[in-house]
NULO-67960 format. One line per 2 residues: number of its first residue (from 0); for each residue z, x, y of N, C-alpha, C, O. Coordinates in nm, 3 decimals. Atoms other than C-alpha are relative to their C-alpha. Example, Ala and Ser with C-alpha at 12.3 -4.5 7.8 and 13.67 -1.06 7.14 Angstrom:
// residues 2
0> 0.000:0.089:-0.119:0.780:1.230:-0.450:0.000:0.090:0.120:0.066:0.194:0.118 ~ -0.006:-0.082:-0.119:0.714:1.367:-0.106:0.073:-0.077:0.109:0.090:-0.026:0.220
END
This chain:
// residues 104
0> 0.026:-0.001:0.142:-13.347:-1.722:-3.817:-0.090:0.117:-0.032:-0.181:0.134:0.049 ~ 0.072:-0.090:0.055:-13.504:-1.437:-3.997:-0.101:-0.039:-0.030:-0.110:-0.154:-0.073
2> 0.147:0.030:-0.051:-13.875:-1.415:-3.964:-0.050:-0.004:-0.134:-0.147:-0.078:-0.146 ~ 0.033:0.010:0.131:-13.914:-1.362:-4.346:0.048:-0.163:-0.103:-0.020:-0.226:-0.183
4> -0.014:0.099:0.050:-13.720:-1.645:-4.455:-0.063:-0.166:0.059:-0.062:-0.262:-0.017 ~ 0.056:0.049:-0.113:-13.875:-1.867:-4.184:-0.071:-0.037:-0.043:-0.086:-0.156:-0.071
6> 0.124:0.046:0.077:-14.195:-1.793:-4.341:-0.012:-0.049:-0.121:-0.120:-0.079:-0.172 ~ -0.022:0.026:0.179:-14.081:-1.879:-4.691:-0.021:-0.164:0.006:-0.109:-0.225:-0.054
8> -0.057:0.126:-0.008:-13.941:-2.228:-4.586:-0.133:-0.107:0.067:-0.168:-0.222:0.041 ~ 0.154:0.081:-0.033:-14.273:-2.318:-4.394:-0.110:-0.015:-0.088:-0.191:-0.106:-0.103
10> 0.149:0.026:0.112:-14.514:-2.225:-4.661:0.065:-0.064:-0.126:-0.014:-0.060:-0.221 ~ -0.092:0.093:0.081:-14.267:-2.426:-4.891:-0.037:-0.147:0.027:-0.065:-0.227:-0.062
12> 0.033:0.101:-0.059:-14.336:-2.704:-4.657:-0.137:-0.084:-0.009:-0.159:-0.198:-0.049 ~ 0.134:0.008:0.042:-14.689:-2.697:-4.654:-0.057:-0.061:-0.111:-0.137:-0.155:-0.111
14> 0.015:0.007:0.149:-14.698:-2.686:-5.038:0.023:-0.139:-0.007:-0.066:-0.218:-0.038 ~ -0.039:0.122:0.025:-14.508:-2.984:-5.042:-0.050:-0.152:0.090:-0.008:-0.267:0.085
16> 0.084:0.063:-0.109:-14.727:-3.144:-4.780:0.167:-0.118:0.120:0.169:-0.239:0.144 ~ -0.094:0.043:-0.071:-14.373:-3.209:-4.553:-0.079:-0.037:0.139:-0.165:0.048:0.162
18> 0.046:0.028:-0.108:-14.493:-3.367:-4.219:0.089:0.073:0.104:0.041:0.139:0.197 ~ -0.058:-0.093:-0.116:-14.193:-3.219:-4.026:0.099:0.090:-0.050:0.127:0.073:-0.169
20> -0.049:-0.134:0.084:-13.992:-2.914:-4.106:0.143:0.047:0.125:0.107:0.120:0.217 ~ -0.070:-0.082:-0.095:-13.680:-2.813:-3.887:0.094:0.110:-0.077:0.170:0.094:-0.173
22> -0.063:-0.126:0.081:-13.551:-2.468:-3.975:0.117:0.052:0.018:0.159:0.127:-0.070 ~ -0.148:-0.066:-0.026:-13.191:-2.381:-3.791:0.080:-0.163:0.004:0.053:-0.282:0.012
24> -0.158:0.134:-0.031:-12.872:-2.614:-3.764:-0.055:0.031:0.155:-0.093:-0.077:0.200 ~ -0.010:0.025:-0.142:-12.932:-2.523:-3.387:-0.113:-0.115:0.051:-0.094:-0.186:0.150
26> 0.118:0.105:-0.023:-13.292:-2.749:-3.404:0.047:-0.083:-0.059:0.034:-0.188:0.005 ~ -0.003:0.101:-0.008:-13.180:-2.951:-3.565:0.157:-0.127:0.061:0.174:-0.249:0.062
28> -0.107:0.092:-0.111:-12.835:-3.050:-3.353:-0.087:-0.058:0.132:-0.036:-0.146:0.201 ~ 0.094:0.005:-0.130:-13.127:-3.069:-3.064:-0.087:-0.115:-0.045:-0.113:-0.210:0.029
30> 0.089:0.121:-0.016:-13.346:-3.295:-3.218:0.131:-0.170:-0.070:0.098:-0.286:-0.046 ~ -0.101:0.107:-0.008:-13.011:-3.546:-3.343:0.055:-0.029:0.194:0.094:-0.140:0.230
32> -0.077:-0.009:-0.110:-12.885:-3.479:-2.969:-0.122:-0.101:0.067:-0.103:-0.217:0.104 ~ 0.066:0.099:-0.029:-13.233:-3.590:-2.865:-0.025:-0.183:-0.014:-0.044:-0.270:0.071
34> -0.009:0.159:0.056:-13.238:-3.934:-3.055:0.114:-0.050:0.024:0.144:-0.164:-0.012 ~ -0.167:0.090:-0.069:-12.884:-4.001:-2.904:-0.046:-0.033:0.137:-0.073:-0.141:0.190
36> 0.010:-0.006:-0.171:-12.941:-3.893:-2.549:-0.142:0.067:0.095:-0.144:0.165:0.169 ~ 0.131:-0.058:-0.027:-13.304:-3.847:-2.459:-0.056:0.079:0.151:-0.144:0.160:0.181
38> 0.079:-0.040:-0.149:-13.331:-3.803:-2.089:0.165:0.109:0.005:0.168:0.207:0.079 ~ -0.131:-0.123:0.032:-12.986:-3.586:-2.151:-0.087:0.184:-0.053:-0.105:0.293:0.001
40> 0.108:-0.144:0.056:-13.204:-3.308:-2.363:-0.063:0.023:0.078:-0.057:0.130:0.140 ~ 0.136:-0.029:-0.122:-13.484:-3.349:-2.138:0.044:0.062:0.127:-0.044:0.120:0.192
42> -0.068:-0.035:-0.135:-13.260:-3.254:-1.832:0.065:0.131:-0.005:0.071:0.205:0.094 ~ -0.004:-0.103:0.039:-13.135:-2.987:-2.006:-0.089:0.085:-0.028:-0.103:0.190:0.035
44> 0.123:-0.121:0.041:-13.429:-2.822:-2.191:-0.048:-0.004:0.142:-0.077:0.116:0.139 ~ 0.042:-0.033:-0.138:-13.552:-2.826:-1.794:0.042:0.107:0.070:-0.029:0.198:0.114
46> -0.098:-0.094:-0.042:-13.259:-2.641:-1.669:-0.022:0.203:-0.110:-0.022:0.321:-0.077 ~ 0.002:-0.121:0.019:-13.298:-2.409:-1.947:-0.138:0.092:-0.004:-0.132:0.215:-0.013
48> 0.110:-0.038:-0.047:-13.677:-2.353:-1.897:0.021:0.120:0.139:-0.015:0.237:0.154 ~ 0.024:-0.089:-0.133:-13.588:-2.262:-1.523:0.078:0.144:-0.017:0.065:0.238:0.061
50> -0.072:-0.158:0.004:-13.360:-1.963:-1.654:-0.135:0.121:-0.083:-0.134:0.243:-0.064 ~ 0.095:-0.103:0.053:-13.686:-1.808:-1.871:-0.006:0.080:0.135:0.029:0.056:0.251
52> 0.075:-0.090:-0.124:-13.833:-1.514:-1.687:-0.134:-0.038:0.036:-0.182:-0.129:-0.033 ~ 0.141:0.013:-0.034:-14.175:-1.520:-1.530:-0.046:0.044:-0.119:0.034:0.092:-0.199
54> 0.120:-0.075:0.095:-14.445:-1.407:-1.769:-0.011:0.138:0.048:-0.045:0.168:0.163 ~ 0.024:-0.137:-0.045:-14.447:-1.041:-1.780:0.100:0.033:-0.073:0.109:0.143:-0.128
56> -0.140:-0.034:0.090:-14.102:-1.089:-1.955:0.073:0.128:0.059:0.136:0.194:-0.023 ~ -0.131:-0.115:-0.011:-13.899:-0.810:-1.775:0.141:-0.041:0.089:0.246:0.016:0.120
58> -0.146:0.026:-0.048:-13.691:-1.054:-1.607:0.010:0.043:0.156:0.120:0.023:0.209 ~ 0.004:-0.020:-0.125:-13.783:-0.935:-1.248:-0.104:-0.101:0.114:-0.223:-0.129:0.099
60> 0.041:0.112:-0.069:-13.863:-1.175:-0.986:-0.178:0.051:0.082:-0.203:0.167:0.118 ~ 0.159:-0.025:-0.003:-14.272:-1.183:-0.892:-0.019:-0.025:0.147:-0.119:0.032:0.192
62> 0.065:0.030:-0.125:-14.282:-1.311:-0.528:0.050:0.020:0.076:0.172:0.016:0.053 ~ -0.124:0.033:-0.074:-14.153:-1.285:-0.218:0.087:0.068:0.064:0.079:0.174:0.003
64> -0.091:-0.130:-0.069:-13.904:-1.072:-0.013:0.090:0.054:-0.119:0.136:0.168:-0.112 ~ -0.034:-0.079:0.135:-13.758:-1.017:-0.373:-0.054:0.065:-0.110:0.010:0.126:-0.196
66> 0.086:-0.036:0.098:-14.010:-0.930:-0.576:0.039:0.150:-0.062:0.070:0.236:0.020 ~ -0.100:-0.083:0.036:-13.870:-0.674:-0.771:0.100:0.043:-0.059:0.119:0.133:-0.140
68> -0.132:0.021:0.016:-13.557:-0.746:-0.784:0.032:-0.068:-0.117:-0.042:-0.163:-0.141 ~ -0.038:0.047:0.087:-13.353:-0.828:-1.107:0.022:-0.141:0.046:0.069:-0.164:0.157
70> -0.033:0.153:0.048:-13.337:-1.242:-1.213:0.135:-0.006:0.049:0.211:0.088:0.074 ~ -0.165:0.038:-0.035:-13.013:-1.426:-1.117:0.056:0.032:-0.163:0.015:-0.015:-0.269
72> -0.060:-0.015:0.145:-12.775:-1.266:-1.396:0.021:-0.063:-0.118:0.027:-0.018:-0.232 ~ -0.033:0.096:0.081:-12.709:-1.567:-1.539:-0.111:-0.047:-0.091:-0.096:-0.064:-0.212
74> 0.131:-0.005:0.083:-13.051:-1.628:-1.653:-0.059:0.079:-0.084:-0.123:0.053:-0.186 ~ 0.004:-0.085:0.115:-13.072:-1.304:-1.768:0.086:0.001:-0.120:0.054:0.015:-0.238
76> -0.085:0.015:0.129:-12.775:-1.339:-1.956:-0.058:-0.143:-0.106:-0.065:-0.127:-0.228 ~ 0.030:0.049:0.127:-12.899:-1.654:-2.128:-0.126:-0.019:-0.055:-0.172:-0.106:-0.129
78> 0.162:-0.015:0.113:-13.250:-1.525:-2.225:0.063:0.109:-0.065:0.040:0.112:-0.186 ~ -0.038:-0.071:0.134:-13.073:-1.250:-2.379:0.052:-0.056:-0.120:0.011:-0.056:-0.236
80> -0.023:0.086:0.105:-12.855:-1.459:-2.524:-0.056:-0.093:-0.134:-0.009:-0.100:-0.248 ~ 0.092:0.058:0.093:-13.139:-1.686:-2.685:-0.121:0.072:-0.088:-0.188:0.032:-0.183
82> 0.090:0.000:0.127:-13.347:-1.462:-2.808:0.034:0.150:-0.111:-0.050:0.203:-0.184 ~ -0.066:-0.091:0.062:-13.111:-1.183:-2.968:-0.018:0.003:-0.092:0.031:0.103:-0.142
84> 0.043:0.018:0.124:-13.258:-1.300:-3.298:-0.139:0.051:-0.025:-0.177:0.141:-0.100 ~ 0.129:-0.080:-0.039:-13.601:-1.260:-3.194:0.001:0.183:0.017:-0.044:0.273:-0.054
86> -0.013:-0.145:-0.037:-13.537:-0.932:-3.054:0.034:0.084:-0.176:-0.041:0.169:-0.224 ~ -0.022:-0.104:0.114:-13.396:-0.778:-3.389:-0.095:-0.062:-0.164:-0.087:-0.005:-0.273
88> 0.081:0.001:0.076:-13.642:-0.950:-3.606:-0.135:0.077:0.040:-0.194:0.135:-0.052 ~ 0.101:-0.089:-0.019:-13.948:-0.777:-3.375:0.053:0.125:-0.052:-0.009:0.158:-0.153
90> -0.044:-0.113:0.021:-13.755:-0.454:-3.415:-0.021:-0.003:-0.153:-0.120:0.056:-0.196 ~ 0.015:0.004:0.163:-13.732:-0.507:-3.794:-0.114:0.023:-0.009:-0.148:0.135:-0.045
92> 0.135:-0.038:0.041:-14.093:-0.561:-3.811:-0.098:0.095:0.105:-0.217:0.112:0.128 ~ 0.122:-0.123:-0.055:-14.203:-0.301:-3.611:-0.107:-0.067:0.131:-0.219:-0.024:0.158
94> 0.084:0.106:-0.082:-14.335:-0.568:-3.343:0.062:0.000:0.131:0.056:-0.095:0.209 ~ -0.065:0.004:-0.154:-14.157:-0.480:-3.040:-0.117:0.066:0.117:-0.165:0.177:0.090
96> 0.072:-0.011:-0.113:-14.384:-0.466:-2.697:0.004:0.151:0.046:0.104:0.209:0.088 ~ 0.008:-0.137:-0.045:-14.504:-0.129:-2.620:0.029:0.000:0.160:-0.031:-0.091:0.217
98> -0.031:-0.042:-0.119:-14.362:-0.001:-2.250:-0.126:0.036:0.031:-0.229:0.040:-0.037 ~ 0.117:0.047:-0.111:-14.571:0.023:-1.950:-0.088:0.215:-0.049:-0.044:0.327:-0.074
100> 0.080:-0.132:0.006:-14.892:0.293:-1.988:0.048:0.070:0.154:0.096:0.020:0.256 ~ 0.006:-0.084:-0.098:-14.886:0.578:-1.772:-0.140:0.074:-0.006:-0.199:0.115:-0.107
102> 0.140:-0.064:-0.010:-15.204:0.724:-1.637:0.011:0.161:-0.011:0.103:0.211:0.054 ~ -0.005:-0.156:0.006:-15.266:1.119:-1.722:-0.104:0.078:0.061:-0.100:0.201:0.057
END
């Protein structure tokens, strides 16, 4: 969802003193999916936890005789996948992660 309208719909919320607020059809098929099949979501959102990257976000593995080495593809493919929205709303606002310093 666009980071502008996002913010519209929350401070909308607020105003209206809403207790809970879900903002995409995709949250909210997740939280109906939840109240069907609870330990179903839960087993999932797990699975898809273990595809994030480490912290550091580049998607390269941190420990180990691999360390280094690019993520199993598949994981990469579905953090790209998930946050392809993200990604071109930082870009929009000018909020994309500066690359690594180099010493001079």
């Amino acid at each position: 969802m666009d980071g502008e309208r996002a913010a519209r719909r929350i401070v909308d919320a607020v105003l209206r003193r809403r207790a809970r607020l879900v903002l995409t059809p995709a949250a909210r098929a997740a939280q109906l999916g939840h109240g069907v099949a609870p330990g179903l979501t839960t087993r999932l959102s797990a699975l898809a936890a273990r595809a994030l990257p480490e912290p550091g976000g580049d998607g390269t593995v941190r420990q180990g005789h691999e360390a280094g080495k690019p993520a199993h593809p598949l994981a990469r493919r579905l953090r790209d996948w998930g946050s392809a929205l993200n990604d071109r709303a930082a870009a929009r606002s000018n909020q994309t992660r500066p690359g690594p310093r180099t010493s001079s």
